[in-house]
Structure formats: structure tokens, C-alpha cells
N, C-alpha and C positions, 0 to 999 in steps of 0.2 A: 717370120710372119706368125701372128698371134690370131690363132681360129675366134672368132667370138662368139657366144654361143647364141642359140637364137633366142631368140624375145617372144616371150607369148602372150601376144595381146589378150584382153578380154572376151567376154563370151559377147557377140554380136549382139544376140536378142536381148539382155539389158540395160534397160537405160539408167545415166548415172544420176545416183539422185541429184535434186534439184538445188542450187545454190541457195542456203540461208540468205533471205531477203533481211535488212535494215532492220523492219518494224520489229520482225523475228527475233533476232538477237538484241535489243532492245529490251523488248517483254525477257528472254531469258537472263540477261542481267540484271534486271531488276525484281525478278524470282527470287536470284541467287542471294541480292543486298540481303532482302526483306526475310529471306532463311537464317542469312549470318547474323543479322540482327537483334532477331528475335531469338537464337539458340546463344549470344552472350550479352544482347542487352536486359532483358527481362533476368536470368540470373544476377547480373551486375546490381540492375536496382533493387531487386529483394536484400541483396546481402546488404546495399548503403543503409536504407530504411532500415533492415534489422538492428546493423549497427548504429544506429544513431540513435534505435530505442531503447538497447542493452545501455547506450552511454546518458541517456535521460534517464533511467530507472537507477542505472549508478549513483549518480548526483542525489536524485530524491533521497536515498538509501544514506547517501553520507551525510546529506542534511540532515535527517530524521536521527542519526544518532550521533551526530556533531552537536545536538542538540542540549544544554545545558541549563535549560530550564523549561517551564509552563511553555508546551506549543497549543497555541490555539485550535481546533476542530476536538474530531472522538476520538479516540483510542479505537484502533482497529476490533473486530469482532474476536479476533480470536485473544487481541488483550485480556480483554473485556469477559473473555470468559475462562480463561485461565487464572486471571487473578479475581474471579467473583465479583465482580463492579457492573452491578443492572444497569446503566445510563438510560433513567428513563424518557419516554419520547412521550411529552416533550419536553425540550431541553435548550435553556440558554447558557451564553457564555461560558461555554464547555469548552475544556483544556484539559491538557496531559502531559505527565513527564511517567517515561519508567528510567529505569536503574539496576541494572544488572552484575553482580559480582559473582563469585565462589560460593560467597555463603551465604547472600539474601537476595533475591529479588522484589522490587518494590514497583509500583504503579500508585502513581500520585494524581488524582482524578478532582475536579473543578467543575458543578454546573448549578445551573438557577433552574427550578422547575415549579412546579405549582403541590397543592395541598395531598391532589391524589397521584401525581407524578412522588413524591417522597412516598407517600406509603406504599405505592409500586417497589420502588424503591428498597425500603426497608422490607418490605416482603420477601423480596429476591434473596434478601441476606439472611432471611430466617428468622427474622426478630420486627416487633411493630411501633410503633411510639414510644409505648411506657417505657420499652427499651432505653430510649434518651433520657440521660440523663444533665438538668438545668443547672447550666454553671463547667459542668465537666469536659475539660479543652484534651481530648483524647489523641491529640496528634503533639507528638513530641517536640521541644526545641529546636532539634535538629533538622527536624522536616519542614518545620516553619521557615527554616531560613535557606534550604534549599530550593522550596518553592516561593520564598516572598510573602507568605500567608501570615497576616498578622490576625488574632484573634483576641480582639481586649474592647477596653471601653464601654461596654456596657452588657447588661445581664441577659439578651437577648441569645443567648449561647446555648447550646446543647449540644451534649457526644455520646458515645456509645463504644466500646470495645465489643468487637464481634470475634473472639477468639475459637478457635478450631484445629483440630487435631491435624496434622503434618498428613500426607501431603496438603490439603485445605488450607489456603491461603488464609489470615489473618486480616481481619478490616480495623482501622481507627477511623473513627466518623466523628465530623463535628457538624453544626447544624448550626446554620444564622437564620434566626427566623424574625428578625428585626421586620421584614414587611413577611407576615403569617402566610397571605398568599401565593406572596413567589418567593420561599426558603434557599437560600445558599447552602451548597453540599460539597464539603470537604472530605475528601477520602483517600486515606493512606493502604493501600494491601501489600501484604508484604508474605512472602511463601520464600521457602527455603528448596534450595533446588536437589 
């Protein structure tokens, strides 16, 4: 015979808590979703959105220098000021090409401005009008046919060599002033890195 040992009930005077009603357990499961939810859904979509704008900013990035000729718009600011090229405002039919190797970097710059938009302009470079010179196609062969820029046909021409001591970028300017008001602006800078 196997004594069993005794059983010790609970203490008389309390009562056992009350059974979890429906509504109750309800509400705390749907506590519980809207915690798990929100501790990996909100992580989950910042990282999508991040990545989908690290992979849009790629693309831009490999356009911009998949690029192999004249892109339409400005040249960024810090172009623009690293290789000396004022783009004055206001400014039409602006475009850009740069070009980077070992041993030159270039910025090939394109825009249509007005009388006091050019002397802005040539200001920025250091040098005014008289600077140009009528007839003188100061952008090389070379650059001609890398950007498509033909400059011939008639006498309405004007260029300028802005040369400058290293680091200072080097400017060739050429100027169509064919309509006097709104002058065409040709600009090659080229700095040695």
C-alpha cells in the first residue's frame, strides 16, 4: 500500500481570479498584432523606401556619367565652381558635358543669355568685353567635335583665352553674338587635377 501524501488545498479566503471574458482576450490579441506590427512593419518599410532610393540615385548617377555628350540642364554648383564657369541667371538653352582623366579635367558649358547676363558673366572670369576677341574661335577641334559645336559661317564670332596659373582652372570662350541681345556662350575649362 502506497501512503499518499496529503493535498493542500488553497487558502479559503481567496477568491480565484475571474475568468478572462471573450471581449477581453480579444482586445489583448489585437494589442499584441498592432505591437508586432508596428516593431517589424514600420522597420520593414523604411528599409524598402531607402532601398529603392539608394537604387533611383544609382541609375541617376550612372546616367550622368554614362553620359557622352551635351546633357541638357546646369552643371551642378559645385561644377560650376570648381572649374570657374559663372552660369549666369538668366540663362537659356544651358547644357553640359564634363570629362575627367589623370591628367585633365574639362567642363564643357553651353547657354544663351542676354547683354548684362554676358558681362556678369565675363566678370566672374576676371576679364570684360574688350577681352574678346572678333573672329577668334578659342575652343579647339577637338572640343568641337566632342560637343557637336560648330562655329563658322559668318563673322559674328568672338573668344577669349582666360588662362591661369594651376591649380585655377583655364577657360576658352567663344561668343556668337549673331542676335547682340541674346549672345551664345561657348565654354571649355579645363584644370589639371
Amino acid at each position: 500500500m502506497t501512503d499518499s501524501l496529503p493535498h493542500q488545498a488553497g487558502p479559503p479566503d481567496q477568491p480565484r481570479p475571474p475568468a478572462e471574458d471573450r471581449r477581453h482576450m480579444i482586445r489583448r490579441r489585437s494589442l499584441t498584432l498592432l505591437i508586432i506590427v508596428l516593431l517589424i512593419g514600420i522597420p520593414a518599410g523604411y528599409l524598402m523606401i531607402s532601398a529603392n532610393q539608394s537604387r533611383d540615385s544609382g541609375r541617376e548617377k550612372e546616367a550622368k556619367y554614362a553620359a557622352t555628350g551635351m546633357t541638357e540642364g546646369w552643371p551642378s554648383k559645385l561644377q560650376r565652381r570648381v572649374y570657374e564657369v559663372p552660369v549666369p541667371v538668366p540663362s537659356e538653352e544651358v547644357a553640359y558635358y564634363e570629362t575627367n582623366n589623370w591628367k585633365t579635367s574639362r567642363l564643357y558649358v553651353q547657354f544663351e543669355t542676354t547683354n548684362a547676363g554676358l558681362d556678369a558673366f565675363l566678370a566672374g572670369l576676371g576679364v570684360d568685353r574688350d577681352a574678346l576677341d572678333r573672329g577668334k574661335i578659342a575652343i579647339s577641334d577637338r572640343a568641337q567635335r566632342i560637343t557637336g559645336w560648330e562655329f563658322g559661317g559668318s563673322d559674328s564670332w568672338y573668344g577669349l583665352v582666360n588662362e591661369q596659373r594651376n591649380p585655377a582652372p583655364t577657360q576658352d570662350v567663344v561668343v556668337n553674338m549673331e542676335d547682340p541681345d541674346y549672345p551664345m556662350v561657348y565654354v571649355v575649362s579645363r584644370t589639371v587635377p
